[in-house]
Each structure stands twice: as structure tokens, then as C-alpha cells.
C-alpha positions as CSV (number, residue, x, y, z in Angstrom):
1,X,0.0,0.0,0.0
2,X,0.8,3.8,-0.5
3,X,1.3,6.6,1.5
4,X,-0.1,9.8,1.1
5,X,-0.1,11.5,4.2
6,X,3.8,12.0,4.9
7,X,4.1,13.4,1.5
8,X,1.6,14.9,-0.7
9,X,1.5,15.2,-4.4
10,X,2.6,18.7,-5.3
11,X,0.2,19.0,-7.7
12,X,-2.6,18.2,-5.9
13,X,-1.5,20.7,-3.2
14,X,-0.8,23.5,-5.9
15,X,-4.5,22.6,-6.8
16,X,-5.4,23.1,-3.4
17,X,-4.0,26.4,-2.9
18,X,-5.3,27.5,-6.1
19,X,-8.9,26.1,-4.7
20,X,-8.7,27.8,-1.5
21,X,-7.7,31.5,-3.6
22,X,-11.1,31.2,-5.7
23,X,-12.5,31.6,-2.1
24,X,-14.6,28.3,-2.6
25,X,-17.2,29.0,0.2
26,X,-18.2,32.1,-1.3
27,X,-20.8,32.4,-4.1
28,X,-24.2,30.6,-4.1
29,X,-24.6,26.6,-3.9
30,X,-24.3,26.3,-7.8
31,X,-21.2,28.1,-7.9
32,X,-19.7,26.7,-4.6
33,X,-20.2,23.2,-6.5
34,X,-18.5,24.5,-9.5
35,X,-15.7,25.1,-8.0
36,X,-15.7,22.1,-6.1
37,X,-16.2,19.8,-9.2
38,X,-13.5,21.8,-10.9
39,X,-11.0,20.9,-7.9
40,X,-12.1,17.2,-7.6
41,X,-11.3,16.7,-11.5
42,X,-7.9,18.0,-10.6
43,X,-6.7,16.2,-8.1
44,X,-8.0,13.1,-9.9
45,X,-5.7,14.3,-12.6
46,X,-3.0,14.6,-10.3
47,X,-3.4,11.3,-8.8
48,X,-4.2,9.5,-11.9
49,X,-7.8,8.3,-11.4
50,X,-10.9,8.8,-12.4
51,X,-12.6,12.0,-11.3
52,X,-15.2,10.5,-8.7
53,X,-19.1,12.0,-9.5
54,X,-20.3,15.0,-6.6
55,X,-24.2,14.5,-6.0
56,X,-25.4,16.8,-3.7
57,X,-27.5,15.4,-1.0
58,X,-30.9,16.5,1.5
59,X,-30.1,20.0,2.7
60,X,-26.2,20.2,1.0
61,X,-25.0,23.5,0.4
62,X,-29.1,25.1,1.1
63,X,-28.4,26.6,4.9
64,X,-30.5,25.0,6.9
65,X,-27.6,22.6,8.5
66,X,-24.3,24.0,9.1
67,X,-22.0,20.9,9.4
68,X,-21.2,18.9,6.3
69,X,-21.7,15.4,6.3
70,X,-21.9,12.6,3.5
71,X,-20.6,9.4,2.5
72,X,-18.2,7.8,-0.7
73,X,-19.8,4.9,-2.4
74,X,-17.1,2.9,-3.8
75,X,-19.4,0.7,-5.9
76,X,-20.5,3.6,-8.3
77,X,-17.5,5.8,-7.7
78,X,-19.7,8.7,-6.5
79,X,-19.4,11.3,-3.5
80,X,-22.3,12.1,-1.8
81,X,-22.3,15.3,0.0
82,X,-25.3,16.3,2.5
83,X,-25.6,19.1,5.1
84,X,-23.7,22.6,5.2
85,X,-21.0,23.2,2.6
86,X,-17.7,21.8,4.0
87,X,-14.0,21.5,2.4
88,X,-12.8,19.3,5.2
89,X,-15.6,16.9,4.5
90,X,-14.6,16.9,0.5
91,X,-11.5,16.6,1.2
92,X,-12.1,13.4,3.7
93,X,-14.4,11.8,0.8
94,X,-12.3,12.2,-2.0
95,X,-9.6,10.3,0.1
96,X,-11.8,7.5,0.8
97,X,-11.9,7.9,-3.3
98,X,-8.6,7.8,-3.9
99,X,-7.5,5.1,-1.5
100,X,-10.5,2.9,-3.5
101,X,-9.1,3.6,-6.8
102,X,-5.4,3.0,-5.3
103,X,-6.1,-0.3,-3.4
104,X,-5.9,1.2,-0.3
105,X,-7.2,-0.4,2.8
106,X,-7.1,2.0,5.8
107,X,-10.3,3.4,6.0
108,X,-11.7,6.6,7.8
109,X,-8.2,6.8,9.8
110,X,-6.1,7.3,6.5
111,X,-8.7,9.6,5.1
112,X,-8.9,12.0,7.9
113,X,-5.3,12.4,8.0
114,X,-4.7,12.6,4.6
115,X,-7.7,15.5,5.0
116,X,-6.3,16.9,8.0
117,X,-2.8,17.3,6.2
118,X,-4.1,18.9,2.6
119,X,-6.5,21.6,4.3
120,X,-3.7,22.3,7.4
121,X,-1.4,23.1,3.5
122,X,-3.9,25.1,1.5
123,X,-5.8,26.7,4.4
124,X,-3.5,27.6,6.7
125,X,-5.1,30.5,8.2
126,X,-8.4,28.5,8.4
127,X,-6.8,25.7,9.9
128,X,-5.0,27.7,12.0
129,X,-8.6,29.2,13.6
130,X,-9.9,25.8,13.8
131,X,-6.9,24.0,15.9
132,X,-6.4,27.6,18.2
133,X,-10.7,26.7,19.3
134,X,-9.7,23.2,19.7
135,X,-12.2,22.3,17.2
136,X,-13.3,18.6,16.4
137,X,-11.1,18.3,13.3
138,X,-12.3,15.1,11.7
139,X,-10.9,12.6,14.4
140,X,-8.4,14.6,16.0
141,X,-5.6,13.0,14.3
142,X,-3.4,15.9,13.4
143,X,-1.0,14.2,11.2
């Protein structure tokens, strides 16, 4: 098996810093999910594997729930996002994409890291807010 989380593709972080400069959480749902698809089909790119389908789920993105939620189905290759709009949570579900694809076999552990480590790199101000209020970061595994 692989291992993403001690070193992470430069591309994909260059894509990640460009993601977090079009201010992703700004704009309304449609637009917020542009961007996200446009950053999904990047990293894909940059890890070599095919750009996993975004469905939005009950109450994604519409305001009435703040924290994002949702789930990766590995049989149609889909991410299903529910709840409030949530890069941490993308990021978390693409993982769970990309260790499928990769023939991975760590599970929720591996993705939050890997997670924890590519939004601690392109949001670093963001993340920075979160670990200061001792927020629930995924599972607390700082990595």
C-alpha cells in the first residue's frame, strides 16, 4: 500500500491552494459546487484516477444545516455530499476515493489524515482558527 499523508503530491497541493484563492465557500450553492467539481477533477488528474461523481445530497450547500456530512460509495464511484457546505468533509471523501481507486485499505483513519494534512497546507489560516478553538477536526488525528 501507498502513503499519502507523509508526502503529498505537489500537484494536488498547488490545486489546493489554487482552490482555496477562488474563495470556494463564497458564491451561491451552484457556484460553490462548481468550484468544487473543478477541484475534484484536478486532483483526480493529479493522482491519476478517475474524477469521482459529486451528487449533492438533503439539505447540501441550502443553509438549513451547518455541518457537512456525506458518504463515498465505492461501488458507483460517487461522493455524496449532505448538510452545510464543508471542504474538510470533501476533502475526507475524495480520500476515501482515492484510496478505493489505489487499493488502499485504511479506512476513515487514513482519510482524515490525509484530509487533516491537505487543508492544514492550502488553508492555513483557516486551519489555523480551527486548531487555536480546539475544534473537532475530523478525528483529531493531526498528522
Amino acid at each position: 500500500m501507498f502513503d499519502m499523508v507523509k508526502k503529498h503530491n505537489r500537484g494536488a497541493l498547488a490545486a489546493a491552494r489554487d482552490y482555496a484563492g477562488c474563495r470556494p465557500w463564497r458564491g451561491d450553492c451552484s457556484e460553490k459546487i462548481a468550484k468544487l467539481g473543478a477541484f475534484c477533477e484536478d486532483l483526480a488528474d493529479e493522482y491519476g484516477i478517475e474524477t469521482p461523481t459529486i451528487v449533492r445530497g438533503p439539505g447540501y450547500c441550502d443553509g438549513t444545516v451547518k455541518e457537512g456530512g456525506g458518504f463515498y460509495d465505492p461501488n458507483t464511484h460517487v461522493i455524496v455530499l449532505t448538510g452545510g457546505f464543508s471542504v474538510m468533509t470533501f476533502l475526507r471523501l475524495f480520500a476515501h476515493a482515492l484510496e478505493e481507486e489505489r487499493g488502499g485499505e485504511d479506512g476513515n483513519e487514513y482519510s482524515a489524515r490525509w484530509a487533516n494534512g491537505m487543508f492544514s497546507k492550502a488553508f492555513p489560516k483557516s486551519w489555523a482558527k480551527l486548531v487555536r478553538r480546539d475544534a473537532p477536526i475530523l478525528y483529531r488525528d493531526y498528522a
